[in-house]
Structures are given as C-alpha cells and as structure tokens.
N, C-alpha and C positions, 0 to 999 in steps of 0.2 A: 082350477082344481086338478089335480094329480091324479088319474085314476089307472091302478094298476089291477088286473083281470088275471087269476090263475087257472088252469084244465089241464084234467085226466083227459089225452085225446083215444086212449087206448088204441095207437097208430092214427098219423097224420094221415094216409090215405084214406083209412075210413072215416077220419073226422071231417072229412074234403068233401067223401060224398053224401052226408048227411047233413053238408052245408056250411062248415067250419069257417071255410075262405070267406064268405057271402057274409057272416055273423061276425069275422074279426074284422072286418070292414066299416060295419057299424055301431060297435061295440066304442069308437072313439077312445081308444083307451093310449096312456103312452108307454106302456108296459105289456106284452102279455107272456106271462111263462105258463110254457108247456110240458107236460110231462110224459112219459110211456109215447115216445114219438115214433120208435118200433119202425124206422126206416133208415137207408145207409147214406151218404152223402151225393152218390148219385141219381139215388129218388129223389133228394131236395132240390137238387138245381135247378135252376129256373120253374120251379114250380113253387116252393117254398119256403125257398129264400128270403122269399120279403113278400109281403103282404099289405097291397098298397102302400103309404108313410113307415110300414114299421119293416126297418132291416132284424132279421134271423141271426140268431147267435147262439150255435148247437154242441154241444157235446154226446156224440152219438154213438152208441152201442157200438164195439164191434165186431161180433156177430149178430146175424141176421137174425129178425123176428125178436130179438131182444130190447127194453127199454134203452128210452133216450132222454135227454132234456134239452132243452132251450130256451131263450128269452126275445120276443121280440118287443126291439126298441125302436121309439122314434127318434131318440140319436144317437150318433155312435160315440160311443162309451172310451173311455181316456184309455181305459186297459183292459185287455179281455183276461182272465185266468184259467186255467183248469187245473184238477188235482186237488187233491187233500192230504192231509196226514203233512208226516216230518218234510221240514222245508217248506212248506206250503206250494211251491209252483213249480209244476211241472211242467208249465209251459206258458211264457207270457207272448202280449201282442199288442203293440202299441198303435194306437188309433189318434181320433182328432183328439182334440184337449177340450171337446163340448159334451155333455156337461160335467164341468170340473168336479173331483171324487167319486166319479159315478165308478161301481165295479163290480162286473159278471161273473162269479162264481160259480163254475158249474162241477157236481159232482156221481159217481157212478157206483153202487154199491156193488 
C-alpha cells in the first residue's frame, strides 16, 4: 500500500524537538511532505536531510525564519522542479530513472 503523510512542522527544529525525527521513523510512510520548514539549508544538512529510508527534497525560504517546503521520499525521483508560473521551470535536476514519472513540485508563495 502507498502511504503518503503530509505536516504543518511550523519549523523543522521545533518539530525535532517534540519528537518529529522519532515519529517519521515510524510513521513507515513512502512520502512525507512538509510544510512551514522555517529553516535555511545549512540547518538541514546532516540533520535533515534524510530521515532514515527517506531522502529530503526542499525548497526553502530565503530569508530567515520564513516558510519552506519539502518532500521526503523513499526514492529518488526521475526529476526534481522548482518554480511556477510562465515556463514552468526554473530549475530542473535530473536524478535516477526510479520511480518512472514520479515529479517534485515545489512551490513558494
């Protein structure tokens, strides 16, 4: 069964210390999007990045203390995207070819 998990973490630091890491662990999910991540790319690194089986795939604020999103998957995705509006991509990235048509959209109001 397919099970995909979505959360308001209203920031990954404070969803860490009330236990988030410990819960998306058990949570067995093969999806989980996060939302309001509220952290910059060198707070993720090696912390959360990946969360056991499932690799981090973020589009994040850039200024500080402002919303973010991301998706963690348990595989890596054929094509990452970001951007909306005219043209659609602002930025592509091409990954494995597993699982076929799989595609991460992420977007920033």
């Amino acid at each position: 069964m397919f099970r995909l998990v979505t959360l308001n973490l209203n920031g990954i630091r404070s969803a860490a210390s009330k236990g988030f890491v410990e819960w998306a662990h058990e949570a067995d999910a093969d999806f989980i999007g996060v939302q309001e991540v509220r952290a910059q790319a060198e707070d993720m690194a090696g912390r959360f990045d990946r969360i056991g089986p499932l690799q981090g795939h973020f589009h994040l604020a850039q200024k500080k203390g402002y919303a973010g999103v991301g998706l963690y998957a348990r595989h890596e995705p054929s094509v990452k995207r970001c951007g909306t509006g005219e043209g659609y991509l602002n930025e592509t990235q091409t990954g494995s070819s597993r699982p076929p048509g799989l595609r991460i959209r992420r977007a920033e109001a």
